[in-house]
C-alpha positions as CSV (number, residue, x, y, z in Angstrom):
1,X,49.6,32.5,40.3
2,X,47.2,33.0,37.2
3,X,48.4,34.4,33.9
4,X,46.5,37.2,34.3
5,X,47.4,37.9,37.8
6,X,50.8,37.4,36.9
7,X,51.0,40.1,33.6
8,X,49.4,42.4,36.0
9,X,52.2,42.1,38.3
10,X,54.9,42.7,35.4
11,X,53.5,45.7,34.4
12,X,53.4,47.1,37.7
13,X,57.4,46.0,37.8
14,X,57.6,47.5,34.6
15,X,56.4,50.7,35.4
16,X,58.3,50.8,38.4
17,X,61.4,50.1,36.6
18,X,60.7,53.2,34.2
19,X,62.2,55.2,37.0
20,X,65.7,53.7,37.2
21,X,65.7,53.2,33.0
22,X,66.8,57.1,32.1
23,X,69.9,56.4,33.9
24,X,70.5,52.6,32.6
25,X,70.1,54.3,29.5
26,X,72.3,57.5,29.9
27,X,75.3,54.5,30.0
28,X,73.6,52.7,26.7
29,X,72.3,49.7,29.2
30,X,68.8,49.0,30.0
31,X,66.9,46.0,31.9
32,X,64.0,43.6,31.3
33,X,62.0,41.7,33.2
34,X,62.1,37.9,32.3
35,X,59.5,36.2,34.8
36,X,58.1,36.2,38.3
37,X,58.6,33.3,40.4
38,X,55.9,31.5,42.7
39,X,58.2,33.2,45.5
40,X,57.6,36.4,43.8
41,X,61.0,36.7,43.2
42,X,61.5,38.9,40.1
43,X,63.8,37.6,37.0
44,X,65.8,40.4,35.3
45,X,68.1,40.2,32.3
46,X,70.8,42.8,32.2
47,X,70.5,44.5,27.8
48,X,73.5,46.6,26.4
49,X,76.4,47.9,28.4
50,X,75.1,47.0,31.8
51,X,75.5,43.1,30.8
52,X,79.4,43.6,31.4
53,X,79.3,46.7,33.7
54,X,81.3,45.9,36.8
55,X,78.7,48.5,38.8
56,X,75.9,46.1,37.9
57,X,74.8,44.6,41.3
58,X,75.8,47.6,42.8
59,X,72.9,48.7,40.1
60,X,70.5,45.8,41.6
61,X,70.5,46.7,44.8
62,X,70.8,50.6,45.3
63,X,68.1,51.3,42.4
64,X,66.8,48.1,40.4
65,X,65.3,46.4,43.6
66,X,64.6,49.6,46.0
67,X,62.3,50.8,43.1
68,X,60.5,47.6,42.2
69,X,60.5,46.5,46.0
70,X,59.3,50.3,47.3
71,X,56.1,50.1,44.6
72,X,55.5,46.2,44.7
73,X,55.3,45.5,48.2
74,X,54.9,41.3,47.4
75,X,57.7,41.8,45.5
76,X,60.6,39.7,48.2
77,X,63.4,39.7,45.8
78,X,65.0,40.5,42.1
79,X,68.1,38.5,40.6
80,X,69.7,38.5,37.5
81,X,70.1,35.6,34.7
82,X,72.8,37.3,33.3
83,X,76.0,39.9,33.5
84,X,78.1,39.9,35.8
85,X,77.5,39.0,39.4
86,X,74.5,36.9,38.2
C-alpha cells in the first residue's frame, strides 16, 4: 500500500472512530490508531482509563470495530497493542 493511500485510509478510520470517542471520553479513555497492516488489519492503542478498563474488548468489538468496519468496508480487522485483553 502507498503512503499516501495508506494516510487516506487512517483518516477515514479516524473519522469513523469520532463516533465511539464521546463515550471513550465520558470515562476519561480515548483510542488511537497506530498503523494499518498489508492485511488491512487496523492497529489501536488503548489512551487513559480504557488502557486498564476490564470492559475494554467488550469496547473493541460492540463499538471500536462495528464503527470502523461499517464505514471502511476493506477494513477485515482491528486489535489492540495494549490494555487489557490485547
Amino acid at each position: 500500500m502507498a503512503v499516501a493511500e495508506k494516510e487516506e485510509l487512517i483518516q477515514r478510520i479516524d473519522a469513523a472512530l469520532d463516533d465511539v470517542r464521546p463515550h471513550l471520553k465520558v470515562d476519561g479513555g480515548n483510542v488511537e490508531v497506530v498503523d494499518v497492516t498489508d492485511e488491512n488489519i487496523v492497529r489501536i492503542k488503548w489512551l487513559g482509563t480504557c488502557v486498564n478498563c476490564n470492559m475494554s474488548m467488550m469496547t473493541m468489538k460492540g463499538g471500536i470495530e462495528q464503527s470502523i468496519m461499517g464505514k471502511v468496508p476493506e477494513v477485515t480487522g482491528v486489535e489492540a497493542i495494549n490494555g487489557i485483553g490485547k
